[in-house]
matplotlib code that plots the C-alpha trace (Angstrom):
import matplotlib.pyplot as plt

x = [-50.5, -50.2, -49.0, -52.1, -51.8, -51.0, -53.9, -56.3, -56.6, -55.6, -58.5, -59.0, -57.9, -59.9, -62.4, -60.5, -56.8, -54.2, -52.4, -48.5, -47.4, -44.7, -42.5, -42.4, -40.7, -37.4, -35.4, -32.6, -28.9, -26.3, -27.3, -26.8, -25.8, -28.9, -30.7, -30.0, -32.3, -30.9, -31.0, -34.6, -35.0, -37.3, -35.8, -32.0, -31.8, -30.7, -33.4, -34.0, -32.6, -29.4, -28.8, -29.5, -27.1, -24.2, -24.5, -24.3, -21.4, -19.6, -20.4, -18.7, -15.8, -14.8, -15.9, -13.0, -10.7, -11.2, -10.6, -7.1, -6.0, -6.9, -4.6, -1.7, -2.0, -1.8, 1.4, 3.4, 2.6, 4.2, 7.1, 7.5, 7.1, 9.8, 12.4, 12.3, 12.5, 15.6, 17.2, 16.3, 18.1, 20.9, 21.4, 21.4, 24.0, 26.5, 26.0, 27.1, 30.7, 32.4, 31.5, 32.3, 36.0, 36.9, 36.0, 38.5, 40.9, 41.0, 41.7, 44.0, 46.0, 44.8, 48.6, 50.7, 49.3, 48.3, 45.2, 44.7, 45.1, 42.6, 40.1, 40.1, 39.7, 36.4, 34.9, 35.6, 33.8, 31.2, 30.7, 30.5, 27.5, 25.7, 26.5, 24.9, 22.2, 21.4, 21.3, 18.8, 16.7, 16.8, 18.5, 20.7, 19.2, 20.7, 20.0, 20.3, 18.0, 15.2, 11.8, 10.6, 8.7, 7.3, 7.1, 10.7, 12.3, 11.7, 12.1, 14.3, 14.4, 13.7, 16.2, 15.7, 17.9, 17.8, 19.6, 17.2, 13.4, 10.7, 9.9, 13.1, 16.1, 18.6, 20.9, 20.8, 21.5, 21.3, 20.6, 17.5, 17.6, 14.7, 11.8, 8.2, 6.6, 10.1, 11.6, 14.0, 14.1, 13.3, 16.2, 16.7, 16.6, 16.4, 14.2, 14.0, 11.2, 8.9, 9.4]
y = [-12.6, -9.8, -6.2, -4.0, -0.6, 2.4, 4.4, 0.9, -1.7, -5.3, -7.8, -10.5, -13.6, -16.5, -18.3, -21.0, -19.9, -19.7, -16.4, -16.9, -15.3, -12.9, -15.0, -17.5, -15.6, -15.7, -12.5, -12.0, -12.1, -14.1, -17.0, -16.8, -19.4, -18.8, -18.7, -22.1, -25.1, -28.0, -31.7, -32.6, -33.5, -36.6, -38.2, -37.5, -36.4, -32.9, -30.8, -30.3, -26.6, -28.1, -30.6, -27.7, -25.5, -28.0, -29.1, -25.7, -24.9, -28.4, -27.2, -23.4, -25.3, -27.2, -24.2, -21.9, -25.1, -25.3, -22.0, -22.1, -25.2, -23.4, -20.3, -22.6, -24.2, -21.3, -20.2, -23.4, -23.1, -19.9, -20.5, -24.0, -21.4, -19.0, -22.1, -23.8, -20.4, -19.2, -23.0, -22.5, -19.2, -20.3, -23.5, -21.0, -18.7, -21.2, -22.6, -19.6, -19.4, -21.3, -18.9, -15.8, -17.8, -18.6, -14.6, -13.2, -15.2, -14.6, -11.0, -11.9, -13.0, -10.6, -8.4, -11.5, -13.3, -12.7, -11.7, -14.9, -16.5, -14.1, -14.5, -18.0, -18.0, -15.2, -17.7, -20.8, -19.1, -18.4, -22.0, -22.4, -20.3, -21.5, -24.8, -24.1, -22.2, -25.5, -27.4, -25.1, -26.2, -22.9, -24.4, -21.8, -21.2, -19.2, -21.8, -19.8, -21.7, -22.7, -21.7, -18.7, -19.1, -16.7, -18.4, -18.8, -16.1, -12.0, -10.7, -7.3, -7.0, -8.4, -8.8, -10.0, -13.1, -14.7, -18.2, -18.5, -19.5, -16.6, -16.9, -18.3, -17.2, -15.7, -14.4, -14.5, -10.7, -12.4, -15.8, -17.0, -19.4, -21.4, -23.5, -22.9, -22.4, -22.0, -19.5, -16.8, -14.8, -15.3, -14.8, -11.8, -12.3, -11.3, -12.7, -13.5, -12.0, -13.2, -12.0]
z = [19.4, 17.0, 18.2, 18.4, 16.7, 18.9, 20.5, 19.9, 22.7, 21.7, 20.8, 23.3, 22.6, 20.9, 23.4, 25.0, 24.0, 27.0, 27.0, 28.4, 31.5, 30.7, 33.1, 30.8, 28.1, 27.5, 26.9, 24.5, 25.2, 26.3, 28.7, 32.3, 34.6, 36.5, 33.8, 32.6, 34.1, 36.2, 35.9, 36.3, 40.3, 39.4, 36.5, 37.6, 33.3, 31.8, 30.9, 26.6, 26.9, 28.9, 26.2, 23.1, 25.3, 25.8, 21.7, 20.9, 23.4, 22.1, 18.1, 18.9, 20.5, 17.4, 15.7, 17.4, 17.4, 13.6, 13.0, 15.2, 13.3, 10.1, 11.4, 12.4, 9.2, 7.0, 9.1, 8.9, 4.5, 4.5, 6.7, 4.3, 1.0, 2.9, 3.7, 0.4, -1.8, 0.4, -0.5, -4.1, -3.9, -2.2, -4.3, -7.4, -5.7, -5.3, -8.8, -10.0, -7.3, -9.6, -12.3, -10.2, -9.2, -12.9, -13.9, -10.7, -11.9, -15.5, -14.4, -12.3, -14.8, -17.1, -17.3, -17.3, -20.1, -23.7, -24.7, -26.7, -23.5, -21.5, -24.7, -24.4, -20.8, -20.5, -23.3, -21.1, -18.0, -20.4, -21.0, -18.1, -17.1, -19.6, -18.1, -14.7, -16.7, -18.3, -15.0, -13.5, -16.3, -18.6, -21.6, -24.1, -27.5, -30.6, -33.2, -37.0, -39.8, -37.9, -38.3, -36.4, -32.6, -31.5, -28.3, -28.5, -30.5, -30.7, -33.9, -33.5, -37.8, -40.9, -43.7, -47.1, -47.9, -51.0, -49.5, -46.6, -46.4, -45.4, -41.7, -40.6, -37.9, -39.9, -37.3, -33.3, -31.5, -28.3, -27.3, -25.2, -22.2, -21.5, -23.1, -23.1, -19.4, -18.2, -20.5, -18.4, -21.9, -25.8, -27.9, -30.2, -33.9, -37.4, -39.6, -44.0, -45.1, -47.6, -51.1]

ax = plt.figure().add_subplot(projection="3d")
ax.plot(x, y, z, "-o")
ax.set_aspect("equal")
plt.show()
């Protein structure tokens, strides 16, 4: 029944229509255990409103279990994340040990020996760190000759050079480590201009 304007008295309802009881309504808010029907007395069954009310107690249930497993799943892939990047890190570490041993004792030795020697020995521990560079998959680059990529190389200057062709790596100011995706740094070059 619609809500009569204030100050105006509602119409009366159509011959024959049954008006509710305002027992019968129900109120809102949150359901009461007293509130809630029993099994019918004659036919032993639940009552339609018990069966609504345990559905909808059984759907929030998975609902809130859901949500939880969701939560506990979300925590276990960021400890995972946290565990493997600290083994990546320490895997790259002691790559580089060797590296670090090689360099201490190259200075060790550094009064007693001749600097040939000691020359010979820094460029030997740098072979060697490009070696573990290139097992970590980043690859040392400082090719001369070669076409210029810019997804590769970083041109620092342009000469002019009669022997080379335009567009390509004349010299290398620093070489790059990586290749495409997986590029730590481009190398630094210089590059023939065109005429």
């Amino acid at each position: 029944m619609p809500i009569p304007p204030r100050g105006r008295e509602p119409d009366p309802p159509p011959e024959g229509a049954v008006e509710p009881s305002c027992g019968d309504l129900m109120q809102p808010g949150p359901p009461t255990e007293e509130a809630e029907p029993g099994p019918d007395a004659s036919t032993g069954t639940a009552a339609p409103n018990d069966e609504d009310a345990a559905a909808l107690r059984e759907a929030e249930d998975r609902w809130r279990r859901a949500l939880a497993d969701l939560d506990n799943q979300r925590k276990r892939h960021a400890r995972e994340v946290e565990r493997v990047a600290g083994a990546e890190r320490a895997r790259t570490a002691a790559a580089f040990l060797p590296v670090i041993d090689n360099l201490e004792l190259a200075l060790s030795h550094a009064g007693a020996a001749d600097p040939g020697a000691i020359v010979e020995g820094v460029r030997a521990v740098r072979d060697q760190a490009v070696n573990v560079l290139e097992r970590l998959g980043y690859p040392r680059h400082a090719e001369t000759g070669v076409a210029f990529d810019p997804a590769r190389h970083e041109v620092v200057g342009v000469v002019q050079d009669p022997d080379a062709d335009p567009n390509t790596v004349v010299q290398v100011l620093r070489p790059g480590y990586g290749e495409a995706e997986r590029q730590l740094r481009p190398a630094a070059v210089t590059v023939a201009k065109r005429e």
